[in-house]
C-alpha positions as CSV (number, residue, x, y, z in Angstrom):
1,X,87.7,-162.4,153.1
2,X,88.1,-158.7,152.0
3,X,86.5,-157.7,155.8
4,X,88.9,-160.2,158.2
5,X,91.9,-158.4,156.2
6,X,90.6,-155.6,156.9
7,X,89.3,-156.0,160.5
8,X,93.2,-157.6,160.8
9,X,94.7,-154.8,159.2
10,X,92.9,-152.2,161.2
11,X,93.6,-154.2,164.8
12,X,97.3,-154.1,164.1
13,X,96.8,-150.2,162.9
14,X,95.2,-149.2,165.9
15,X,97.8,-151.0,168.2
16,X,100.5,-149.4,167.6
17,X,101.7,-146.7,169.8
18,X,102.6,-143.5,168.8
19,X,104.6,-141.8,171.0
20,X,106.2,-138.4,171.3
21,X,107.6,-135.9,173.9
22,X,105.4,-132.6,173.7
23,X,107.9,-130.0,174.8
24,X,105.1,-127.8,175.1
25,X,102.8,-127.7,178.4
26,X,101.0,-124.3,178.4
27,X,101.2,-120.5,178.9
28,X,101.6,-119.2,182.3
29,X,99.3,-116.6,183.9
30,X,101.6,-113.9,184.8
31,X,99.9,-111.4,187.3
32,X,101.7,-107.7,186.3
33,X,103.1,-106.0,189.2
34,X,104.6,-103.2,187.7
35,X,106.0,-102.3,184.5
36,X,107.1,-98.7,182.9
37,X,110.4,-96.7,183.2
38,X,112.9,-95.4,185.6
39,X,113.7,-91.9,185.5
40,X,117.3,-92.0,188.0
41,X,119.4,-91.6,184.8
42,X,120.6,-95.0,186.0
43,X,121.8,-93.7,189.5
44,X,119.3,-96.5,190.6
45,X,121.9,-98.9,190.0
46,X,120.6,-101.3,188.5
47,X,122.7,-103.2,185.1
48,X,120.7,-104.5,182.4
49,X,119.0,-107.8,184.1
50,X,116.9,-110.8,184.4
51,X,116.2,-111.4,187.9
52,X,113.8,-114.9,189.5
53,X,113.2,-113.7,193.1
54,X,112.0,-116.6,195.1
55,X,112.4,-114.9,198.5
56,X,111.1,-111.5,200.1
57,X,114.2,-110.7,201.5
58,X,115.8,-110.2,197.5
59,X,112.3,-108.7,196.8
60,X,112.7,-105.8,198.9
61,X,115.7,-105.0,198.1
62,X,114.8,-104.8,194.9
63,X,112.1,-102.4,195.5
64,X,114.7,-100.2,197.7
65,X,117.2,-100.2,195.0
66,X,114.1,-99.3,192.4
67,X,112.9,-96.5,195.3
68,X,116.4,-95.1,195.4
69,X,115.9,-91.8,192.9
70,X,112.1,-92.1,192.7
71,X,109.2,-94.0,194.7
72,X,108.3,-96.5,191.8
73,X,107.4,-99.1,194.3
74,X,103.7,-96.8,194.8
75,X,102.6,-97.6,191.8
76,X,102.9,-101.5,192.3
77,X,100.3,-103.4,192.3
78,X,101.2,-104.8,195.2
79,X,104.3,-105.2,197.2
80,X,103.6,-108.1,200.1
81,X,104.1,-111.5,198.2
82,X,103.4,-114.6,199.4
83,X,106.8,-116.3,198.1
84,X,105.7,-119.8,199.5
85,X,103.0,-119.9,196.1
86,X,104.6,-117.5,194.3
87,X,108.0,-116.2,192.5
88,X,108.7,-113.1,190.3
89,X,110.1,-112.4,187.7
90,X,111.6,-109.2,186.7
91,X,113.5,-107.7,183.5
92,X,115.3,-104.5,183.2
93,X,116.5,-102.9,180.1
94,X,119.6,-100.8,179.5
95,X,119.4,-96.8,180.3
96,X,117.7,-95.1,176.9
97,X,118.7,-92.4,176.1
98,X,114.4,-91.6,174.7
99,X,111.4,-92.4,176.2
100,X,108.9,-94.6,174.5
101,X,111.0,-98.1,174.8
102,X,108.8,-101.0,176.9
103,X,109.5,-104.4,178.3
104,X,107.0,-107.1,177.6
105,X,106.9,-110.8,179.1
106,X,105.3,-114.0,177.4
107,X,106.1,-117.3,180.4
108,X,105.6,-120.5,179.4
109,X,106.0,-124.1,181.0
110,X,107.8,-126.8,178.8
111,X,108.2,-130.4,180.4
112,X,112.4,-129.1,181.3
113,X,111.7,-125.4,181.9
114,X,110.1,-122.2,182.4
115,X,110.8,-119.7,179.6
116,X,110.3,-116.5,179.5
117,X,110.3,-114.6,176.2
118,X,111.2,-111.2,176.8
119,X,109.8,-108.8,174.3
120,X,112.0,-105.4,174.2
121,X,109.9,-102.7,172.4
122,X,111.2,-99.6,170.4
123,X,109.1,-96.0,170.4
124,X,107.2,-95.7,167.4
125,X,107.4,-92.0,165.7
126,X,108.9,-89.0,168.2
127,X,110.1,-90.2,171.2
128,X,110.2,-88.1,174.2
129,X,114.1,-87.2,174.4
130,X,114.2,-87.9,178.3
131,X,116.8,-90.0,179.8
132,X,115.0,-94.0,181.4
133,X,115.1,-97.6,181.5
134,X,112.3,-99.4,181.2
135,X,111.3,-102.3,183.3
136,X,109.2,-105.2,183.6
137,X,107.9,-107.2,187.1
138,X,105.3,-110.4,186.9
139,X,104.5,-112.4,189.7
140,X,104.1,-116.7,188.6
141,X,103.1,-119.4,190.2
142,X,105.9,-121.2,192.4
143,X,108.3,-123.2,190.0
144,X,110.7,-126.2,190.7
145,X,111.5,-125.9,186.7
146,X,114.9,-123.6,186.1
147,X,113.5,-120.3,184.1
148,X,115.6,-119.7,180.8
149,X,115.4,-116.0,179.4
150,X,114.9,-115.7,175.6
């Protein structure tokens, strides 16, 4: 008797179903495209920002405003992207008034969104006392999710 109960108890057990949303579906591999400082004083023009470019025409002019004061744009990893498989993301930190401040980007999928956490990194001891604004560019996989900025 003491095995149907429990062969019953473990049938009903084992048919009910658990469910729950997982708002969590994985990291995204982020392929670095540049990342370091401007050193226009800010005469690049360009605010404090969080930028999704999903077309080559907002790309380069991106990369014209960034080129205005200095050439960054040679020290890309590359500049030609192929904006049917891919979009970027870029960040852009106020003008510091030290060297030694960096930008760092965790993306992630949930099932509503792309997030990306944007790390903002302080110097750590003497900072160089030179005038930049560090930056932060990461090419993703094409996205139909809206990307949220934390």
């Amino acid at each position: 008797m003491k095995t149907k109960l429990l062969l019953c108890f473990a049938l009903v057990i084992l048919s009910c179903k658990t469910s729950f949303k997982n708002n969590e579906t994985g990291m995204i591999t982020t392929q670095q495209i540049a990342k370091g400082n401007l050193h226009g004083s800010g005469e690049e023009g360009i605010s404090k920002q969080n930028l999704v470019i999903t077309n080559a025409k907002d790309w380069q002019a991106l990369i014209m405003q960034m080129n205005r004061v200095n050439t960054v744009s040679e020290q890309f990893t590359e500049t030609d992207i192929n904006f049917s498989d891919y979009d970027i993301i870029a960040v852009f930190s106020d003008v510091k008034g030290s060297g030694g401040y960096r930008i760092d980007l965790e993306v992630h999928n949930t099932s509503e969104h792309t997030v990306v956490k944007v790390k903002q990194k302080s110097p750590e001891g003497i900072a160089t006392s030179v005038i930049t604004q560090p930056y932060c560019i990461v090419k993703i996989p094409k996205t139909t999710l809206p990307v949220i900025f934390e």
